[in-house]
C-alpha positions as CSV (number, residue, x, y, z in Angstrom):
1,X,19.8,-8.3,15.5
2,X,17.2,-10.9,17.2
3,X,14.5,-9.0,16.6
4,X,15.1,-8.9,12.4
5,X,14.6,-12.8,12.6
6,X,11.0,-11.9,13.8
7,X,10.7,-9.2,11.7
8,X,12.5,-11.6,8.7
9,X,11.7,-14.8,9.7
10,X,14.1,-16.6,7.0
11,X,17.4,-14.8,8.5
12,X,17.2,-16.6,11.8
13,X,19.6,-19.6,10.9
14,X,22.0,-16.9,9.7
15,X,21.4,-14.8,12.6
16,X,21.0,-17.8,15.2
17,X,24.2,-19.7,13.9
18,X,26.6,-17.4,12.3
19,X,26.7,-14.9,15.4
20,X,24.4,-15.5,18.1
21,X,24.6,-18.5,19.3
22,X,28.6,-18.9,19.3
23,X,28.3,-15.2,21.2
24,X,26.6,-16.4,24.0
25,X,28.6,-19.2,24.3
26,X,31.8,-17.5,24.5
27,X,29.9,-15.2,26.9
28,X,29.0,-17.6,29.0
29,X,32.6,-19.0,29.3
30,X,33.7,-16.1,30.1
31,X,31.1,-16.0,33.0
32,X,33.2,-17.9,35.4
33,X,35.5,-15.1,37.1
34,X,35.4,-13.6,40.3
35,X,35.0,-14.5,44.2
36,X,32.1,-15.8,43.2
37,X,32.5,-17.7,40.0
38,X,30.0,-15.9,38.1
39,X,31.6,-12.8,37.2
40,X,31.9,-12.2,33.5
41,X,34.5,-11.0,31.3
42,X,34.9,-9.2,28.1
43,X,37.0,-10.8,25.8
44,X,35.0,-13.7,24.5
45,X,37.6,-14.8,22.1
46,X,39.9,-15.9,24.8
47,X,37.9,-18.9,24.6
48,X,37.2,-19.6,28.2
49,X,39.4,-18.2,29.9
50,X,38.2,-15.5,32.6
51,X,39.9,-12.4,31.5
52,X,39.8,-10.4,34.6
53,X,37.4,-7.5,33.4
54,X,34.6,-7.1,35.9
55,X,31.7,-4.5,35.8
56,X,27.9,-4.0,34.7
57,X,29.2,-3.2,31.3
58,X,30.9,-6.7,31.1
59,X,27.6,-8.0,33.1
60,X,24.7,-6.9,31.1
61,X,27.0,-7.4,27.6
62,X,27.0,-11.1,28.9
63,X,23.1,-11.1,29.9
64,X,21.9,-9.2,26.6
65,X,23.8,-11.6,24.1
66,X,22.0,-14.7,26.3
67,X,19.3,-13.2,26.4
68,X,18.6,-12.4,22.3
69,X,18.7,-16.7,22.6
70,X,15.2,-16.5,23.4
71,X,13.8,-14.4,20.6
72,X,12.3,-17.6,19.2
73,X,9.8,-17.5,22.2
74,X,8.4,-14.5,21.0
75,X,5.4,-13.4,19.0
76,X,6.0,-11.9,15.5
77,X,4.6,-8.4,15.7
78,X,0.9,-8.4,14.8
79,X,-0.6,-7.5,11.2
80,X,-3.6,-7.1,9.2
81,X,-3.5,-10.9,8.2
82,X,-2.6,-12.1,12.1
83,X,-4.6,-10.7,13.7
84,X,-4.2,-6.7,13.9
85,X,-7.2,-4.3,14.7
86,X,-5.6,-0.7,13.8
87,X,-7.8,1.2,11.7
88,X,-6.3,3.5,8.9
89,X,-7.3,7.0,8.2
90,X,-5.7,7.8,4.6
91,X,-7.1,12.0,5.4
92,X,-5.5,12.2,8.3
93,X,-3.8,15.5,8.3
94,X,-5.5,16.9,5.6
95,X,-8.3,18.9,7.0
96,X,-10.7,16.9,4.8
97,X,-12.7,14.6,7.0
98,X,-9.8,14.1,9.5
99,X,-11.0,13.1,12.7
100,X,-9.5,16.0,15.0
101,X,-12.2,18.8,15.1
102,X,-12.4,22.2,17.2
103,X,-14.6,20.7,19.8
104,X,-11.7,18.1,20.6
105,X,-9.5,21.2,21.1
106,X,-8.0,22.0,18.1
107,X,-8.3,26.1,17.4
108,X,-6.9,27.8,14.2
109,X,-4.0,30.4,15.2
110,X,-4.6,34.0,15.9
111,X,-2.5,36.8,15.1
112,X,-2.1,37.5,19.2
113,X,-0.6,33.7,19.3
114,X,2.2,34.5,16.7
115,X,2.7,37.7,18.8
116,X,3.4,35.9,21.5
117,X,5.5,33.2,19.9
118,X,7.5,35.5,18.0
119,X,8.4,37.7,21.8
120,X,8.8,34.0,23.3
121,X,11.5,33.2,20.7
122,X,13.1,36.2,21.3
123,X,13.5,36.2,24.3
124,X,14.9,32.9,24.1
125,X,17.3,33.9,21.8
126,X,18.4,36.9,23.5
127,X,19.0,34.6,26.8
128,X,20.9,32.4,24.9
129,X,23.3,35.6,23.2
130,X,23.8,36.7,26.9
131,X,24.4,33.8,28.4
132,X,27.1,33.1,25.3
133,X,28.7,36.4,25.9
134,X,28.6,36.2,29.8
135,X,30.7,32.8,30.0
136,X,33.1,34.0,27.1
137,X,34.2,36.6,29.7
């Protein structure tokens, strides 16, 4: 959800306020459990009370929501306009002045290469028939 307020800059006070923020803040409440008093909990609606649930699940839930806070130090991904280099090729694909050529590897298929897909697949499939029937029995 973070990253949409770079991708859609005007969604981040919706983003930020309606969900974000009060998440991490419940999160971090709940961050106050164990031997240590650091553990963190699950349950962030029961306000800030440590609910007992320990874990990396409950750890990295805590850490991920925290850290989506700090989308707003990050750079909106790079376009024509800001500053973006990539170069189109509208034929690309086509076979009409594409930039892949046989001396870059490409080679047009042979009759012996479908051959020896066509055995390949069936021997695949064959495997995969025997091995079917051998664990049905």
């Amino acid at each position: 959800m973070a990253a949409t307020t770079l991708l859609a800059p005007w969604t981040y006070d919706t983003i930020m306020n309606t969900y974000l923020f009060p998440s991490a803040k419940a999160a971090a409440a709940q961050c106050d459990g164990g031997t240590g008093g650091t553990t963190c909990g699950m349950h962030w609606t029961a306000d800030a009370k440590y609910d007992g649930m320990y874990g990396p699940g409950e750890q990295m839930a805590a850490m991920q929501v925290m850290g989506a806070l700090l989308v707003g130090q990050k750079q909106a991904p790079y376009t024509a306009d800001t500053g973006g280099t990539s170069k189109s090729d509208p034929t690309a694909g086509t076979g009409s002045g594409s930039s892949l050529t046989k001396a870059q590897g490409i080679q047009k298929i042979t009759t012996g290469d479908k051959a020896g897909a066509g055995v390949l697949t069936a021997v695949i499939i064959l495997a995969f028939i025997g091995m079917a029937v051998w664990t049905a029995f």
